[in-house]
Each structure stands twice: as structure tokens, then as C-alpha cells.
C-alpha positions in Angstrom: -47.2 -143.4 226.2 -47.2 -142.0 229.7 -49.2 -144.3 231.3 -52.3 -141.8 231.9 -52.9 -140.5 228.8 -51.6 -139.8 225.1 -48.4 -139.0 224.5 -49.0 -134.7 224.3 -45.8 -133.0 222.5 -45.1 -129.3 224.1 -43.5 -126.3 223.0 -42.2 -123.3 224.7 -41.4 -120.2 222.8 -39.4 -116.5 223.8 -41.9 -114.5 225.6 -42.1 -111.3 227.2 -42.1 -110.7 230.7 -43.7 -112.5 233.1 -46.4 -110.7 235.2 -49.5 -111.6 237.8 -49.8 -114.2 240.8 -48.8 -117.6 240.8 -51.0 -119.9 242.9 -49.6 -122.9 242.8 -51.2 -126.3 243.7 -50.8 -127.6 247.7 -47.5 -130.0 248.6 -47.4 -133.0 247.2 -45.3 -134.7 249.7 -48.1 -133.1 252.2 -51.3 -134.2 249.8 -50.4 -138.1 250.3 -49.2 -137.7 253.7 -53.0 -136.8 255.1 -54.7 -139.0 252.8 -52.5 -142.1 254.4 -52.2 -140.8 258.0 -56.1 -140.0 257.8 -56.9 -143.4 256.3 -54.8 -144.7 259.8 -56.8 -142.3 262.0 -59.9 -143.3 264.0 -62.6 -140.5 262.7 -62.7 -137.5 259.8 -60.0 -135.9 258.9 -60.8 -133.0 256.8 -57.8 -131.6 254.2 -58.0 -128.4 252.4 -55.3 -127.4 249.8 -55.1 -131.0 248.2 -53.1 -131.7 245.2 -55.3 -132.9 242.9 -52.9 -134.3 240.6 -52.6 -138.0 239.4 -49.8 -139.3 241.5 -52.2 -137.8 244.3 -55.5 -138.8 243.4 -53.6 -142.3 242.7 -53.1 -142.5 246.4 -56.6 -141.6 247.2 -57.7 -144.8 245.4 -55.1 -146.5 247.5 -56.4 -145.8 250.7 -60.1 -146.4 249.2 -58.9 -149.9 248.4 -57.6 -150.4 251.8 -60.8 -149.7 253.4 -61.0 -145.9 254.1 -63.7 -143.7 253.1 -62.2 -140.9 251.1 -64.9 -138.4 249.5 -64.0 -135.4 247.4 -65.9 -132.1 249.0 -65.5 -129.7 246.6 -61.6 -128.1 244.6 -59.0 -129.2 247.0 -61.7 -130.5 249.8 -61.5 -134.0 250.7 -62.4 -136.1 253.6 -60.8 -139.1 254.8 -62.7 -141.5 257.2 -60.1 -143.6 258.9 -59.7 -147.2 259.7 -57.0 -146.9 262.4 -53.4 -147.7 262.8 -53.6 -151.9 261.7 -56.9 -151.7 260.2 -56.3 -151.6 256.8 -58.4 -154.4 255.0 -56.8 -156.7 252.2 -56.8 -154.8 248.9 -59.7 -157.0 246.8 -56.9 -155.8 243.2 -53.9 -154.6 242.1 -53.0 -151.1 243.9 -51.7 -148.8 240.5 -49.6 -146.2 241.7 -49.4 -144.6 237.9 -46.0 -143.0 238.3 -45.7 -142.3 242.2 -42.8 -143.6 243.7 -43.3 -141.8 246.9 -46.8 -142.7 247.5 -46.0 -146.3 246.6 -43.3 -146.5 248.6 -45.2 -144.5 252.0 -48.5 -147.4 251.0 -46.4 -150.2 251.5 -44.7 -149.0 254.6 -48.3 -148.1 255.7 -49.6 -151.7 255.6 -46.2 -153.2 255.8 -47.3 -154.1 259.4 -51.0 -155.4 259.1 -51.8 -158.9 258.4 -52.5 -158.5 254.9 -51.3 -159.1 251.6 -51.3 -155.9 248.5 -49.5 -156.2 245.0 -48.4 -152.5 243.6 -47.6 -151.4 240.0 -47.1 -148.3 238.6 -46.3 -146.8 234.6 -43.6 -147.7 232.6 -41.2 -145.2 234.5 -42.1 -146.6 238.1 -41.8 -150.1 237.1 -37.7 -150.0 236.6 -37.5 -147.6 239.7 -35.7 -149.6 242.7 -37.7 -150.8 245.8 -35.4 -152.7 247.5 -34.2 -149.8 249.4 -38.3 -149.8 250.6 -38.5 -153.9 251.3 -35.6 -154.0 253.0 -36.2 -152.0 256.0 -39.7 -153.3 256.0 -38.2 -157.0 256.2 -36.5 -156.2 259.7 -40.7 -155.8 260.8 -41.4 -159.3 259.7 -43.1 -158.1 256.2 -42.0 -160.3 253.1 -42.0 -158.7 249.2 -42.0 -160.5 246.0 -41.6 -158.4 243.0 -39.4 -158.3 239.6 -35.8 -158.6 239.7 -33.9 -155.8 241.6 -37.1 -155.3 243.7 -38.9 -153.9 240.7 -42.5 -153.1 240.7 -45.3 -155.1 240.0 -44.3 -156.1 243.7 -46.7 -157.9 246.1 -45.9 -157.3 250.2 -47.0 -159.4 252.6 -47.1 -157.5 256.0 -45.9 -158.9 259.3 -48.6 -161.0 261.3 -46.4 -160.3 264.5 -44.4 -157.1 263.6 -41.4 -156.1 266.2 -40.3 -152.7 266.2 -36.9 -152.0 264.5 -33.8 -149.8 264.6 -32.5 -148.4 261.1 -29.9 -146.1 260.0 -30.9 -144.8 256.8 -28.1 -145.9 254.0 -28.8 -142.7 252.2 -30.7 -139.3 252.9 -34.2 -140.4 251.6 -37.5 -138.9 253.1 -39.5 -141.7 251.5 -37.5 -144.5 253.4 -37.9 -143.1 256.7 -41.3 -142.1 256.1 -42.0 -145.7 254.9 -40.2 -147.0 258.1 -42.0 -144.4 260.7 -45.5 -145.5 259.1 -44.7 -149.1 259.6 -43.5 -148.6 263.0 -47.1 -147.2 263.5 -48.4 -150.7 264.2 -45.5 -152.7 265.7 -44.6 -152.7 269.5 -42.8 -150.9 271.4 -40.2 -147.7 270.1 -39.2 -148.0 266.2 -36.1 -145.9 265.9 -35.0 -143.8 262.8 -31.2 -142.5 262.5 -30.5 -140.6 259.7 -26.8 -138.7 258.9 -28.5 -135.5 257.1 -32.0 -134.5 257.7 -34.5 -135.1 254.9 -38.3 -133.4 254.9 -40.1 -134.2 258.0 -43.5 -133.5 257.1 -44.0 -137.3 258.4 -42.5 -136.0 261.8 -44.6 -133.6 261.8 -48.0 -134.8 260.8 -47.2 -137.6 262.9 -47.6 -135.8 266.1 -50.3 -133.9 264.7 -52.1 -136.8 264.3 -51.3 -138.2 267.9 -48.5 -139.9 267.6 -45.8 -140.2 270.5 -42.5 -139.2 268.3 -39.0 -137.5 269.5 -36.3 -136.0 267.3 -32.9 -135.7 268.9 -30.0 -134.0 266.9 -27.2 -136.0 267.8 -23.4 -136.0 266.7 -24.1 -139.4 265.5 -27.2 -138.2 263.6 -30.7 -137.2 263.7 -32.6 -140.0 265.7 -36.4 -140.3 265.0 -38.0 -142.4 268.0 -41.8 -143.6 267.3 -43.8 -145.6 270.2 -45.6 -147.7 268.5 -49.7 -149.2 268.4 -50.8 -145.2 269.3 -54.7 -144.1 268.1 -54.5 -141.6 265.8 -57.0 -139.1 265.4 -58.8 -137.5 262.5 -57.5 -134.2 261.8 -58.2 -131.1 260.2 -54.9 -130.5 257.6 -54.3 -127.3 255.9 -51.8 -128.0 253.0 -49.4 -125.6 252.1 -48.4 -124.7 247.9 -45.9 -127.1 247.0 -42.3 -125.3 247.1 -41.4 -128.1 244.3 -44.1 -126.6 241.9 -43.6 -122.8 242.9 -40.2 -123.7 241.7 -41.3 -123.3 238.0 -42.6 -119.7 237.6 -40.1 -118.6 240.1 -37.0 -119.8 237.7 -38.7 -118.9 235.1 -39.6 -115.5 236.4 -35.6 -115.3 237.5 -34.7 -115.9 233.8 -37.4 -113.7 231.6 -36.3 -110.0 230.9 -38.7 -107.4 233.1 -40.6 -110.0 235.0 -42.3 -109.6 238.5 -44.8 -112.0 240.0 -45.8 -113.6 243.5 -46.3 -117.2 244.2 -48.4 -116.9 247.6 -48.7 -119.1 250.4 -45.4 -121.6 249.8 -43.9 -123.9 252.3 -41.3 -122.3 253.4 -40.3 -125.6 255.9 -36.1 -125.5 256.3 -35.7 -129.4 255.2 -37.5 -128.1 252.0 -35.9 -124.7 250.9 -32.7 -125.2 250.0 -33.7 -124.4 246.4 -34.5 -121.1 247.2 -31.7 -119.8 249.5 -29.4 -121.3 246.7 -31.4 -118.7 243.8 -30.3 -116.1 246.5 -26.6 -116.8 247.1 -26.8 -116.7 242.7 -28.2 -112.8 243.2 -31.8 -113.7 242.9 -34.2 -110.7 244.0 -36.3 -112.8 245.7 -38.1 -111.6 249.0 -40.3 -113.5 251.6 -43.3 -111.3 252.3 -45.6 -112.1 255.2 -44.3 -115.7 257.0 -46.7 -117.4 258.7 -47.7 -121.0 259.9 -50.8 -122.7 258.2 -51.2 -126.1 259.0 -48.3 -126.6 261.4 -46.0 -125.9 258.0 -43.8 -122.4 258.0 -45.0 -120.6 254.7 -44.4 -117.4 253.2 -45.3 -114.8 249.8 -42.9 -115.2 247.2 -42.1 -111.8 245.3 -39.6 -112.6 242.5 -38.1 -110.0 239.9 -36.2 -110.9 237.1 -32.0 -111.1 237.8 -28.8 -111.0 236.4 -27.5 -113.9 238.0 -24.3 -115.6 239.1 -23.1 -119.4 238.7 -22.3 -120.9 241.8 -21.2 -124.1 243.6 -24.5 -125.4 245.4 -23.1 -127.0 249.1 -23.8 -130.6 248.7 -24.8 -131.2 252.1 -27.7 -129.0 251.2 -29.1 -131.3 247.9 -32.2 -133.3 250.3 -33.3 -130.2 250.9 -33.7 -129.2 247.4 -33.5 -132.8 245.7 -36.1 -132.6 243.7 -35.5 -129.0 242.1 -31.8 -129.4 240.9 -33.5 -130.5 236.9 -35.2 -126.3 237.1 -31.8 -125.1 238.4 -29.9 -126.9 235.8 -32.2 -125.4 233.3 -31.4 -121.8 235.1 -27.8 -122.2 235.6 -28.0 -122.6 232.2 -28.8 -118.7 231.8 -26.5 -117.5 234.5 -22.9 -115.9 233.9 -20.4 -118.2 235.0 -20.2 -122.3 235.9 -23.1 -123.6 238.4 -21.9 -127.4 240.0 -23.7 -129.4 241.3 -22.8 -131.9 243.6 -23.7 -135.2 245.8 -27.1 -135.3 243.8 -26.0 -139.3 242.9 -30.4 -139.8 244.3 -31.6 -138.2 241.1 -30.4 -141.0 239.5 -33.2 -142.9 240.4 -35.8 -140.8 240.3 -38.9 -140.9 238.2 -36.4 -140.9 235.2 -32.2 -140.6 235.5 -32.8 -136.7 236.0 -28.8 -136.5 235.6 -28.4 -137.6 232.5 -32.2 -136.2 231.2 -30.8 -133.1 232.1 -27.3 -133.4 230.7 -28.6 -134.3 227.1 -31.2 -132.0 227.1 -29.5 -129.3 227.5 -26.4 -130.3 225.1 -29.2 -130.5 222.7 -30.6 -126.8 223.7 -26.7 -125.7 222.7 -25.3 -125.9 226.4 -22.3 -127.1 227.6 -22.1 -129.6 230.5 -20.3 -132.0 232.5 -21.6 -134.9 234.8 -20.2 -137.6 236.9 -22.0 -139.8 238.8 -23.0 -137.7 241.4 -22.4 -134.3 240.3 -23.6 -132.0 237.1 -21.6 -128.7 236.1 -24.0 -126.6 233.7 -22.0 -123.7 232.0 -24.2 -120.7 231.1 -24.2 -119.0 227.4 -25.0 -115.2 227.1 -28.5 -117.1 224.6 -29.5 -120.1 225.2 -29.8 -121.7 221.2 -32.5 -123.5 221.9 -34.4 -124.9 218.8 -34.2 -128.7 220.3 -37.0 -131.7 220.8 -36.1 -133.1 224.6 -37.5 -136.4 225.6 -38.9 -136.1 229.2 -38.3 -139.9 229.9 -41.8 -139.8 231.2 -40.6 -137.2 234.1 -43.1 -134.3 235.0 -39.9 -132.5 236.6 -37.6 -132.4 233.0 -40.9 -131.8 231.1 -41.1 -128.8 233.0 -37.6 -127.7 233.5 -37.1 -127.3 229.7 -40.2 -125.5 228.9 -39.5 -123.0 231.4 -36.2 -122.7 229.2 -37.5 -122.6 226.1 -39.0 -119.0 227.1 -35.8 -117.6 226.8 -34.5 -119.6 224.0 -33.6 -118.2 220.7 -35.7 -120.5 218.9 -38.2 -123.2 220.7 -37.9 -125.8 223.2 -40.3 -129.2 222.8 -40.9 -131.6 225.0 -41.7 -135.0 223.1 -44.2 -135.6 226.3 -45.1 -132.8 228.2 -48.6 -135.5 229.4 -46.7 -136.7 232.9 -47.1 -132.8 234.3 -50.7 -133.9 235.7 -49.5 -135.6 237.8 -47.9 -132.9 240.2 -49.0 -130.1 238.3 -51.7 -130.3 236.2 -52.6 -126.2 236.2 -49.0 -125.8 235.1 -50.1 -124.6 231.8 -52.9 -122.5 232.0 -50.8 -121.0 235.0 -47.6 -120.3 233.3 -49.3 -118.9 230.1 -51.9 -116.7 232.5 -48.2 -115.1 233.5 -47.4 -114.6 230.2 -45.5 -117.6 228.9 -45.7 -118.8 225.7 -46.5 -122.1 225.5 -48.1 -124.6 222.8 -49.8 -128.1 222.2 -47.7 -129.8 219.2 -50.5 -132.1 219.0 
């Protein structure tokens, strides 16, 4: 089961080209970032462009259980009113997180520095995903976690009665962990400081000083250093959220990889700790053209116009994978279509993702008939002149792999299926109707 709903078996079958506009849904990493930072403000804040997905919508509850007002307007509408930054109330239940890691892990920095106590769980696949690298950090604050062995959800935190601010050099490039770290260092003393080697996403930076928080960023030889003065007020805002750069990541490979397809995905985040997925379709020959870059919401965003392309295999830099972390399962599915050998290294973080997206992809597409190669960090995905195809792939409960291979089943000789396609709501929950209004061929095994 995926934890939401019944298991739902998909297929995807050889289609023609791919035609129309793609509007995707708004960020994720964006959607729970104005629901928890508007839930800390003092007054409204009004968001536009929410992701109404599960792992969304599962954070909305969150912040509803921690005493914030949080009211659906209308599609994508929501208001927030806030409790400020320490006045989050004590959780009366569990807080279920369904399959969310970053929203559980940005909740418990959140509160990780109030007076309260909070146990989180989440589906079958968050539940063996690791938290220690979360608790840790929080632990410096004063904040104390009990959960499974390995730091394994369920997991209950107690935050710090007399939080001090901290110093921490991230261990590994990881947006949640700083995130989680900057929101705790929202209510502790004082200047909680942030170093991190390679710069992750900083839509926390960001919406941080939107908000009214007092936060530098200094590029350093020694690193990026994040510096938060702590106890500010933040105020209710009015957040604009961007189409997720993750999500347009789907019809644009897919686009890439059909015969005679053309289509725009409008309105995408276009922010540089985010796009390394698409200069990377570039340097592989991709005709893909920004059209018309603006700024909505304080985010850089730009039409996408992609055309169908003979592309190249390439070796993706590695010190560019946290900018494109979470779209190396659709460009393993790609590379499987391009002439040549794609590799793909220092990606060791997928391996403890929302499943081991590593080795999901790796047997997945040996079963669709493609040769690869993995190591513990690295993937090397040899493309074929036609992908076989003709394969069941188990999604492991992962929305990303569900997706990946039914966007490669549409140029497959014979049909890709996804034992569980059923996770996709909870990033992406138009993805269907979306891809098939394009012209994919898609269908409920069911």
C-alpha cells in the first residue's frame, strides 16, 4: 500500500508527439516553506500557487495542529494566520507526515526550539528514512528526540526550554538540514550560524528575509556561511509560488525523448541552486530555450520551450548534483535514450531518499533492457538506439521513479508499468491528466 491510498498499477505506452502547454503545479520546496514560515509570522500571510499535493497538504495539517489558522481560499489560495516565532502550541496527536521527509524534517526544526513536546510518523517509506542527520543538529539547541533505532520515525522531539544559538557545518550538502537548523535558530538567542561547503537551494534564505528575518550569506573560501539573529517578528506575507522545476522536469524529458514533440512549461523557477537539471539537458544538445525571465515572488522564473532532440551522453559535473538532486531518476530514464554513456556522479544522497533512487533506478531500467553500472555514489546509464521496454518496475513507494519510468515507457517498444504509480499525489497529483492532455499515453492497470 502507499500509505494514502490503494495500491494503483500504471502503464505507459509509445505515443506520438507531444504537443500543447504544460502548467505544472507550484514548488514544493516553496509550498511548505510559506505554510511553516507563515504559521511563525505574526498576521495573514496570503500564498497563491500552492502545491496541493499530499506531502503538501500534509504539512498544512501540521501547522494546524500547532496552532495556526490555515484556510484553503479557493485552487492554490491559502491563508495562513500565524502564531509567531516560539508560539507554536503542543500538538494535542501524532503529527503524520504521509511520505514527506522534507516537511518533517523543516516541522521539527520549526518547533525544535519552543517548549513543547510533538511525535512525527510518516508511510512505510518515511519510516526507514534516516533523521539523525535532523536531531543532531537540533541537539546542539538543547532539543532532545526519541525515536526508532537509527533515528527512525515514529520519533517524538522535545524542544529546548532555554535554546542557545549554535554553529554547524553541514556534514553533507542537504537543503533540508540547513533549513531545519535556520528555522530553529528562529527562536534561540543571539546569531545561529550555517556553513555549508556547496550551496544547496536557498529558498529558506530567501523567504527568510522576506519574512523579516535579519540573515547574511557570505561566500567564503571556507564555505558558504548562513548567519541568522535570532528571536526576530516575522510578518505575514503575501507569497507567490513559482511551478516546481522538479515537476516541469517530467514533460520536459519526456518532450526531449518523443519524436516531433514541442511544448512550453510556463512560469518555472528558474533559481541557480535549483537548475542544474536543465543546463545539464543543454550541454546533452537539448533545444531547450528560456523565453520571457522574470521574478515572481522574489524567485527567478522563466517559459520553457522544449523541442524534441537527438541527444548526447554526457558526464554530469558532480559538484553540480544539489542543484539537480532530485531529478537525476528522469535523467537516468533519458540518458537511457541518448547516444553514448551518461555518468553520473557524487549522487551517494539519493540513497536515502524517499526510496534508494540508485538502485530503483538501476534495476528498473535493467529490467526495461538497459545497460548500467552503479557504485555507491555514482550511476552510468548506457543508451540503446530502442529502449525494449515491456517491464513491470516497482516504484518502492517513490513518486520520482513512478514517474521517471512512465515517462520512458512512451518511447519504449513495448510498455512500461509501474506496480504503484498511487505516491505521484503527493507532488504531482495532475501528472496524469497533464501528461496525457500532451499526448502521452498513459493507463490505469487497475
Amino acid at each position: 500500500m502507499s500509505g494514502h491510498g490503494p495500491v494503483l498499477p500504471m502503464s505507459s505506452h509509445k505515443s506520438g508527439p507531444l504537443r500543447g502547454v504544460a502548467e505544472v503545479p507550484g514548488d514544493k520546496s516553496i509550498s511548505h516553506r510559506a505554510l511553516i514560515l507563515g504559521a511563525l509570522s505574526v498576521g495573514e500571510t496570503q500564498i497563491t500557487g500552492l502545491l496541493e499535493g499530499q506531502d503538501v497538504l500534509d504539512t498544512a495539517k501540521a501547522m494546524q495542529a500547532f496552532g495556526a489558522t490555515v484556510t484553503r481560499d479557493g485552487a492554490g489560495a491559502w491563508s495562513v494566520q500565524g502564531v509567531g516565532v516560539g508560539g507554536f502550541a503542543e500538538p494535542s496527536n501524532v503529527i503524520d507526515c504521509g511520505n514527506s521527509g522534507t516537511g518533517v524534517r523543516l516541522i521539527m526544526g520549526a518547533m525544535a526550539t519552543t517548549d513543547i513536546a510533538a511525535t512525527f510518523t510518516g508511510d512505510a517509506s518515511l519510516n526507514k528514512r534516516p533523521m539523525g542527520r535532523i536531531t543532531e543538529p537540533l541537539a546542539l539547541f538543547g532539543a532532545q528526540a526519541y525515536g526508532r533505532q537509527g533515528g527512525r520515525l515514529p520519533l517524538t522531539l522535545i524542544g529546548a526550554a532555554a535554546p542557545v544559538p549554535v554553529e554547524y557545518r553541514l556534514p553533507m550538502p542537504s537543503a533540508q538540514v540547513k533549513s531545519a537548523v535556520l528555522l530553529a535558530g528562529l527562536n534561540a538567542p543571539g546569531q545561529t550560524i550555517v556553513i555549508e561547503e556547496e550551496p544547496t537551494r536557498d529558498h529558506t534564505e530567501r523567504m527568510l528575509r522576506g519574512f523579516g528575518a535579519e540573515l547574511t550569506v557570505e561566500d567564503t573560501p571556507d564555505g558558504r556561511i548562513i548567519t541568522l539573529t535570532g528571536q526576530p517578528e516575522l510578518r505575514g506575507q503575501s507569497v507567490s509560488v513559482p511551478r516546481d522545476p522538479s515537476s516541469a522536469a517530467f514533460p520536459v524529458c519526456a518532450a526531449l525523448m518523443v519524436p516531433g514533440s514541442d511544448i512550453l512549461v510556463p512560469g518555472v523557477s528558474q533559481n541557480p541552486t535549483r537548475n542544474g537539471i536543465y543546463l545539464t539537458l543543454q550541454e546533452m544538445g537539448a533545444d531547450l530555450v528560456m523565453e520571457n525571465p522574470r521574478e515572481e515572488g522574489g524567485e527567478p522564473v522563466a517559459d520553457l520551450r522544449v523541442r524534441f532532440s537527438a541527444l548526447n551522453g554526457i558526464e554530469v559535473p558532480p559538484e553540480r548534483a544539489a542543484s539537480m538532486i532530485d531529478e537525476y531518476p528522469v535523467l537516468a530514464a533519458l540518458a537511457a535514450t541518448a547516444e553514448g554513456t551518461t555518468v553520473m556522479r557524487g549522487i551517494k544522497e539519493l540513497r536515502v531518499k524517499e526510496s534508494d533512487r540508485i538502485d530503483a533506478m538501476a534495476r528498473g531500467l535493467e529490467a526495461c533492457g538497459v545497460r548500467v553500472e552503479e557504485t555507491e555514489d555514482s550511476l552510468t546509464v548506457y543508451g540503446v538506439d530502442v529502449v525494449p521496454g515491456g517491464a513491470t518496475v516497482q516504484s518502492h513507494l517513490d513518486h520520482r521513479i513512478a514517474m521517471s519510468f512512465l515517462c520512458l515507457g512512451l518511447v519504449s517498444r513495448d510498455p512500461v508499468t509501474v506496480d504503484d504509480a498511487s505516491p505521484i499525489d503527493t507532488s504531482f497529483p495532475i501528472f496524469e491528466p497533464l501528461m496525457a492532455g500532451l499526448g502521452a499515453q498513459l493507463s490505469r492497470d487497475a
